[in-house]
PAPAFI-369992 format. One line per field, with one value per residue: x negated, y, z of N, C-alpha, C, O in turn. Coordinates in steps of 0.02 Angstrom, whole numbers. Example, Ala and Ser with C-alpha at 12.3 -4.5 7.8 and 13.67 -1.06 7.14 Angstrom:
# residues 2
n_xx = [-660,-642]
n_yy = [-284,-112]
n_zz = [390,354]
ca_xx = [-615,-684]
ca_yy = [-225,-53]
ca_zz = [390,357]
c_xx = [-660,-645]
c_yy = [-165,2]
c_zz = [390,394]
o_xx = [-712,-670]
o_yy = [-166,57]
o_zz = [423,402]
***
This chain:
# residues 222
n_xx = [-1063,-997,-1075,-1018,-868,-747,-617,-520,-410,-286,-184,-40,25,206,325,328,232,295,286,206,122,-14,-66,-112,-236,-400,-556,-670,-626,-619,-561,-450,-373,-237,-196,-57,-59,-191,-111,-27,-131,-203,-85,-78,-178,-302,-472,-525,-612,-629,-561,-423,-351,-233,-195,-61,41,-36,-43,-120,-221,-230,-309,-427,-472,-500,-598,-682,-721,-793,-751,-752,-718,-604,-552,-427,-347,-191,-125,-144,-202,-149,-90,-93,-108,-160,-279,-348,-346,-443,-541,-543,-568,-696,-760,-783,-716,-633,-498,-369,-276,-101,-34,120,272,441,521,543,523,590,527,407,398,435,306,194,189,168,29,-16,-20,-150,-267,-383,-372,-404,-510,-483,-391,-229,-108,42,95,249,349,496,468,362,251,138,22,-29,-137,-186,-246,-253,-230,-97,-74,84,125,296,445,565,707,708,723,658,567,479,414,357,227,142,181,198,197,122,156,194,187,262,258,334,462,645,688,602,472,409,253,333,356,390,460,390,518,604,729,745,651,689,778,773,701,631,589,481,384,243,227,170,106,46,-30,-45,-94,-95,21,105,226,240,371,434,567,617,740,907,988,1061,1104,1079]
n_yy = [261,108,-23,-110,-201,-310,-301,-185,-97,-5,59,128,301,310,222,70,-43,-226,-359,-475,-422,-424,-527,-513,-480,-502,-592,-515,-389,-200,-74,64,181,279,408,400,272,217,180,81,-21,-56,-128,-235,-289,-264,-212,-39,33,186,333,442,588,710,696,699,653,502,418,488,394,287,351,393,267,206,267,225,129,149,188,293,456,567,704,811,975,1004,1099,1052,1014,843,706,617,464,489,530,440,328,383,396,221,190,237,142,45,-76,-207,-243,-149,-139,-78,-51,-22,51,35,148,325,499,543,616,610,465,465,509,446,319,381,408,299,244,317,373,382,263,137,40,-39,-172,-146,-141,-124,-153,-131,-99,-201,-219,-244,-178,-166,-108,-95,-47,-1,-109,-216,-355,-409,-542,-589,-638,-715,-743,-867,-802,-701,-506,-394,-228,-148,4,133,236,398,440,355,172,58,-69,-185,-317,-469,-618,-765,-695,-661,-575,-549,-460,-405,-339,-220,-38,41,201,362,377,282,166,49,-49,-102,-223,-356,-529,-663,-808,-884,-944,-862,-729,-635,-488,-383,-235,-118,24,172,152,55,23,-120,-173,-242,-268,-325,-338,-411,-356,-343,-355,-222]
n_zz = [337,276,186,32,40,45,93,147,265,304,419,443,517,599,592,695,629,561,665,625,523,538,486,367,364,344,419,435,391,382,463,447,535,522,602,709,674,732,842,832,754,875,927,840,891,828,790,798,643,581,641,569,527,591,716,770,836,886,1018,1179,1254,1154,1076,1152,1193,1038,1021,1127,1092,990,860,716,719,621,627,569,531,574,486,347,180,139,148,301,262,146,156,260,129,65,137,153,9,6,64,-21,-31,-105,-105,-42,91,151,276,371,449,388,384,412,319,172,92,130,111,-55,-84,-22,-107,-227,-208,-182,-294,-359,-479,-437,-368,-432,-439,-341,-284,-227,-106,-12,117,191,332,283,167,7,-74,-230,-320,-507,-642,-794,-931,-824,-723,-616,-509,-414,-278,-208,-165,-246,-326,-253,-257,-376,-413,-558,-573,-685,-646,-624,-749,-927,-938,-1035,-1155,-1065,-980,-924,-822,-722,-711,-695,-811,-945,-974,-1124,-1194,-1190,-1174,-1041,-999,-914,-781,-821,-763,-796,-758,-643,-504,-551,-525,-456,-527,-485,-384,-382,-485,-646,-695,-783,-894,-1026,-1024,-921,-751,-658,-513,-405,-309,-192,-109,5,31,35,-26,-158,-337,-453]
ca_xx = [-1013,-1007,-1070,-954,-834,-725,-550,-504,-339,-270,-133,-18,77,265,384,265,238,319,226,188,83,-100,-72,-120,-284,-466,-565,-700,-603,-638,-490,-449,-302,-219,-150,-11,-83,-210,-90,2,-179,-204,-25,-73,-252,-346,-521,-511,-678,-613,-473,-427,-284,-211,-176,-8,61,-58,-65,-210,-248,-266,-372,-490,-498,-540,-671,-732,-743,-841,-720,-775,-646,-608,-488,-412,-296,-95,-119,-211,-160,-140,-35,-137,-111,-188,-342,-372,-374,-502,-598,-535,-597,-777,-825,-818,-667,-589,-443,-348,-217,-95,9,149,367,471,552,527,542,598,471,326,389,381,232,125,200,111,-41,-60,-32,-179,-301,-454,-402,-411,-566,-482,-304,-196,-57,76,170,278,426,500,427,280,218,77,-29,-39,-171,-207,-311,-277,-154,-125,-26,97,172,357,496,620,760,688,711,564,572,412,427,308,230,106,181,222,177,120,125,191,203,264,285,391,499,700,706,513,454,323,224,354,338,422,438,441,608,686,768,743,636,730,829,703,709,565,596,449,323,189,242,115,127,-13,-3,-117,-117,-15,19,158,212,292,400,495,623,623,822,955,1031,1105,1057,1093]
ca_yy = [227,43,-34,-121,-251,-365,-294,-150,-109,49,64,200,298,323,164,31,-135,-263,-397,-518,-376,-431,-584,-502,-438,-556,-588,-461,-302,-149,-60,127,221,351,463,342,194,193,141,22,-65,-95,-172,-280,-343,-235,-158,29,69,246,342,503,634,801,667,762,580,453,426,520,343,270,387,391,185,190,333,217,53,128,215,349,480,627,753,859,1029,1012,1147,1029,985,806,668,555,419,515,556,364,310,404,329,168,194,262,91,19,-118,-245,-240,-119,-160,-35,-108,0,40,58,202,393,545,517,655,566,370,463,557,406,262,394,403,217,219,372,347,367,209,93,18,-95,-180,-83,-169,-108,-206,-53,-152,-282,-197,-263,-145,-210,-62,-132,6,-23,-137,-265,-384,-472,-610,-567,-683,-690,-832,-886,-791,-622,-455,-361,-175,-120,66,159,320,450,455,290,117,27,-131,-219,-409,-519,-681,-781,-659,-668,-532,-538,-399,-460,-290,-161,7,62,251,387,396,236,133,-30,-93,-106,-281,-386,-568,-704,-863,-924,-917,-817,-682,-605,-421,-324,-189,-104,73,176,119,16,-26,-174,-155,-296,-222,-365,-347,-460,-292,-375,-322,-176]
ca_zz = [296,266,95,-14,64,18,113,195,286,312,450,457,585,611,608,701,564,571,706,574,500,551,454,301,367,359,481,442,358,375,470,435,558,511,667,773,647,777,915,780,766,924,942,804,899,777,800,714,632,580,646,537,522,636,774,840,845,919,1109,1209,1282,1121,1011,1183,1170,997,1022,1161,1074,921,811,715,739,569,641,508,547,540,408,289,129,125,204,344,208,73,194,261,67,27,172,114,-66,7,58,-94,-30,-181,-97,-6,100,184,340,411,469,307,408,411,301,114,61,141,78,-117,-73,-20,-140,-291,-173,-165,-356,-369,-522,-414,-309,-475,-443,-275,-278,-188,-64,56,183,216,362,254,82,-17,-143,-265,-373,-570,-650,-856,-947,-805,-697,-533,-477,-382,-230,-194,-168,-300,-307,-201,-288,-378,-460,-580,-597,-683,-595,-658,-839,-972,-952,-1111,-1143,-995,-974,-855,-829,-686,-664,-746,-869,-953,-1030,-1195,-1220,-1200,-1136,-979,-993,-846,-790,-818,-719,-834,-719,-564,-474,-586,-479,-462,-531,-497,-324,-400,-546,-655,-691,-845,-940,-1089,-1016,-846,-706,-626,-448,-391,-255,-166,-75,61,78,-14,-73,-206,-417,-475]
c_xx = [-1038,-1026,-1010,-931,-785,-643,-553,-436,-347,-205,-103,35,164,306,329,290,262,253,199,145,-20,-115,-82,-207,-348,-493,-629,-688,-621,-572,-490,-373,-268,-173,-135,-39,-130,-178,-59,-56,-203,-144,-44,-155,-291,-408,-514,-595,-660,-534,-469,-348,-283,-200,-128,36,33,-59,-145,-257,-280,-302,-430,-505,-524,-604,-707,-754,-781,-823,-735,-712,-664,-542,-483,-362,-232,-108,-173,-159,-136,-139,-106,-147,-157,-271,-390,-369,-414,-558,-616,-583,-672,-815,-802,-771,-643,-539,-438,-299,-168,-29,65,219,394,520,538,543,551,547,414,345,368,305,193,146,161,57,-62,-79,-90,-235,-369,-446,-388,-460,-545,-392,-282,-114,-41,128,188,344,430,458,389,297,141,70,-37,-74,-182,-254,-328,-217,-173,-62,6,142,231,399,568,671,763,698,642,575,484,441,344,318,170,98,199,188,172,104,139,214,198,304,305,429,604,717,633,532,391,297,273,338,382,389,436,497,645,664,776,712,666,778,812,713,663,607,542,430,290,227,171,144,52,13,-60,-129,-48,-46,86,166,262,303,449,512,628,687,848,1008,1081,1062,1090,1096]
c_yy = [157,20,-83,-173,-271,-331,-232,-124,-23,68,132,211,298,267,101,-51,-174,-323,-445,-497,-399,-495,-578,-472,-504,-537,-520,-392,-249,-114,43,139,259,369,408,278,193,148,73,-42,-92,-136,-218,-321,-317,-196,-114,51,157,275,419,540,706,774,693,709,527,476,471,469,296,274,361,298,185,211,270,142,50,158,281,390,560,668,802,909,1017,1022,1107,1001,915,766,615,497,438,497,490,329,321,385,279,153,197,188,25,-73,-147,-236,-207,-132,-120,-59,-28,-15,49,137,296,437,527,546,611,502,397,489,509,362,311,418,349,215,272,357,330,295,142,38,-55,-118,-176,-108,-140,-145,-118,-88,-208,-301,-253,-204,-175,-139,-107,-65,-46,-54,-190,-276,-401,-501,-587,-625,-669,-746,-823,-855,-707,-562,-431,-302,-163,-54,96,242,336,443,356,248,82,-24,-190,-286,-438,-584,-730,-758,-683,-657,-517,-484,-430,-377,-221,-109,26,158,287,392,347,192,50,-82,-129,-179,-330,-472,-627,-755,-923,-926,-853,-788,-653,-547,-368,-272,-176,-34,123,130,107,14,-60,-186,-237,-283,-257,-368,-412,-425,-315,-347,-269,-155]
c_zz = [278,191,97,16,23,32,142,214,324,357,463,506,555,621,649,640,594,619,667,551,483,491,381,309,387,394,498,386,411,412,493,478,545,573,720,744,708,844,886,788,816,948,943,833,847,807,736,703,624,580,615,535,571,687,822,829,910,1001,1134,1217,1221,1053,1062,1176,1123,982,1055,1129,997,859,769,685,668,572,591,537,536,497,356,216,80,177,236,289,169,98,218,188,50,71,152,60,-54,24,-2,-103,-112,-175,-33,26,149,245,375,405,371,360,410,345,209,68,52,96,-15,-131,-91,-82,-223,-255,-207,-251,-407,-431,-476,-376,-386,-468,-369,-292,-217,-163,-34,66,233,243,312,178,67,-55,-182,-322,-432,-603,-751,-859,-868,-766,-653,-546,-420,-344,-226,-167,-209,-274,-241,-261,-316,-434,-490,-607,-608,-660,-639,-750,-879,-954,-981,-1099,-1081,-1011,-934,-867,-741,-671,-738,-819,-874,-999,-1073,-1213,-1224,-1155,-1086,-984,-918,-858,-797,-776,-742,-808,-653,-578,-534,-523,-487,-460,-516,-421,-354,-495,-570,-701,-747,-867,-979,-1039,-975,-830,-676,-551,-443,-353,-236,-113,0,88,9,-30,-127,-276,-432,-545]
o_xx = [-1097,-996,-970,-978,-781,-606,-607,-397,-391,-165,-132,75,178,326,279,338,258,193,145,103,-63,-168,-66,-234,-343,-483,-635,-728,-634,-520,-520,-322,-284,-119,-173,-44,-103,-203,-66,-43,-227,-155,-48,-182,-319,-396,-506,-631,-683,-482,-512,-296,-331,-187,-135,86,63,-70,-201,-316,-336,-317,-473,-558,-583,-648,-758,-801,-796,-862,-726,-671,-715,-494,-532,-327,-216,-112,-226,-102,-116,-166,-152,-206,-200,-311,-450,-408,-442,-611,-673,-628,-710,-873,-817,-780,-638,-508,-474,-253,-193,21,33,241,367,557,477,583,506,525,386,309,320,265,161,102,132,32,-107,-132,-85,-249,-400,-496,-350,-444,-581,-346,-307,-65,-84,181,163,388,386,435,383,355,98,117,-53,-37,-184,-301,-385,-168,-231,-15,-28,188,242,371,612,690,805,676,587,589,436,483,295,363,149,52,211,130,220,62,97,256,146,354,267,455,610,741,601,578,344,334,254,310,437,331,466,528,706,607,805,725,653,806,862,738,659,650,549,476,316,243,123,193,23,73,-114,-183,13,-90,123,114,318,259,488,473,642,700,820,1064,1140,1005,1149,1114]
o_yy = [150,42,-95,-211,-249,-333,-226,-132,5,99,180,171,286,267,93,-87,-171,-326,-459,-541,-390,-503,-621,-445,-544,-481,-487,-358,-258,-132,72,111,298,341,379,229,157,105,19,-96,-149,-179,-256,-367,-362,-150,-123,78,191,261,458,509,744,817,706,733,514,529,476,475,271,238,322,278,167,188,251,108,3,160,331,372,595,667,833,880,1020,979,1128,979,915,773,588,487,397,462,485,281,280,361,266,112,167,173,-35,-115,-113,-219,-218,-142,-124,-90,17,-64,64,165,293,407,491,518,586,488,374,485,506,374,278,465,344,193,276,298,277,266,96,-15,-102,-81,-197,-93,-108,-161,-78,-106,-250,-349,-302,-186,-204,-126,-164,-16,-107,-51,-205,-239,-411,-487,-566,-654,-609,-798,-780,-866,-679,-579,-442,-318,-167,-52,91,283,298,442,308,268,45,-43,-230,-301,-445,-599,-707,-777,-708,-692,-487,-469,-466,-353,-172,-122,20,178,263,405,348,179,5,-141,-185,-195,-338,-455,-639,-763,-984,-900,-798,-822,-647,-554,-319,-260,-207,-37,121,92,156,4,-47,-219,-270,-286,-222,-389,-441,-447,-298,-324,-276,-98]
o_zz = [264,142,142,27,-34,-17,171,167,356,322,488,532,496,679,614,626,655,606,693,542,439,461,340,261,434,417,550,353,471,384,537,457,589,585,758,782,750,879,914,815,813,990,992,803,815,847,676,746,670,551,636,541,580,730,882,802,962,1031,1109,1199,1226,1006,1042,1151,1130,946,1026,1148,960,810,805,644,667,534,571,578,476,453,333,210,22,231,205,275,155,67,204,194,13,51,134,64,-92,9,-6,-147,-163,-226,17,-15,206,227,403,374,318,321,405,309,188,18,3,48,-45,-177,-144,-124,-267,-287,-249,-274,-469,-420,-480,-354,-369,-495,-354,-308,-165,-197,-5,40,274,204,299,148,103,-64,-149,-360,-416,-592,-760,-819,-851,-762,-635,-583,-373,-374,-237,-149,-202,-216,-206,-316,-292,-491,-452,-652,-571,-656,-683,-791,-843,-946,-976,-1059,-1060,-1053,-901,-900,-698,-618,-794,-864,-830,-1037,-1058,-1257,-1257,-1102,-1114,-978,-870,-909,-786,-756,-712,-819,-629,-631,-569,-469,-547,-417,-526,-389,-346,-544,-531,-737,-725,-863,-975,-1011,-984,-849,-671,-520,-464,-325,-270,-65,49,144,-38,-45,-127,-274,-416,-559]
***
């Protein structure tokens, strides 16, 4: 296992990412597959340091490439009890990455999309900020007792829903409708069709966790 880096990128299977995709990834990350993400990463010109999952997805041709170019390969059973996603995070997390970044389709099963989106937002991965370019998505991880800056362009959508229980305290600033310290409970919907006035939004809270989703359509507000 690698010591502590700076980035690591987590590609996952089923919809392949958008081709633009790589362009979120430095030049020496760390790059974790999960299953078909392997074939995704090589689309995208990616070397895979570790490829992990039940692999009843990826090509034959390119698990054996990544085997042969170095990859260290963590086959897990169908019958296991957690999603390829779940399984490459916790890789992710082991080397000790600042930032995580997770690259795949916005497409596939509605189970799996809420499954992983309270993965990404998991307490143990607090310690790295926690991105997905999911198709046109972004998602951005906001964890208590701290903030990020979040990119966008004037006039783009942006939902903050909190997941595993209340969000206290939340404050943001470029965005339309600021919140100054209020709580966002589970369950509502108060966050949602939210719109950046600015470039860069900034997104805290005291305690919870948030994610901030930009939808990447022109859906309209809701």
């Amino acid at each position: 296992m690698p010591g502590e880096r700076a980035q690591c990128i987590v590609v996952v299977g089923g919809d392949a990412p958008a081709p633009d995709a790589a362009e979120h990834v430095w030049p020496d990350a760390f790059v974790v597959a999960a299953d078909s993400g392997v074939d995704h990463a090589h689309a995208l010109g990616l070397h895979v340091d570790v490829a992990v999952g039940d692999f009843d997805s990826v090509t034959p041709e390119g698990l054996r490439a990544a085997e042969a170019a170095g990859a260290r390969v963590e086959r897990h059973r169908a019958e296991k009890d957690h999603t390829d996603l779940e399984l490459a995070l916790d890789v992710a997390a082991g080397t000790g990455a600042r930032e995580i970044v997770v690259i795949g389709g916005h497409g596939g099963r509605l189970d799996h999309l809420f499954a992983n989106l309270l993965v990404l937002a998991a307490p143990r991965l607090r310690d790295a900020d926690v991105t997905a370019h999911l198709g046109p998505a972004r998602v951005d991880v906001v964890h208590g007792r701290g903030g990020r800056t979040i990119p966008g362009a004037v006039g783009d959508l942006v939902t903050l829903l909190p997941v595993h229980g209340d969000a206290v305290g939340v404050r943001t600033a470029g965005l339309r409708y600021p919140l100054r310290g209020e709580t966002l409970p589970a369950g509502t919907s108060r966050g949602v069709s939210n719109v950046f006035e600015a470039p860069l939004a900034e997104v805290a809270l005291e305690v919870g966790t948030v994610v901030v989703v930009q939808p990447g359509t022109d859906g309209g507000e809701a």
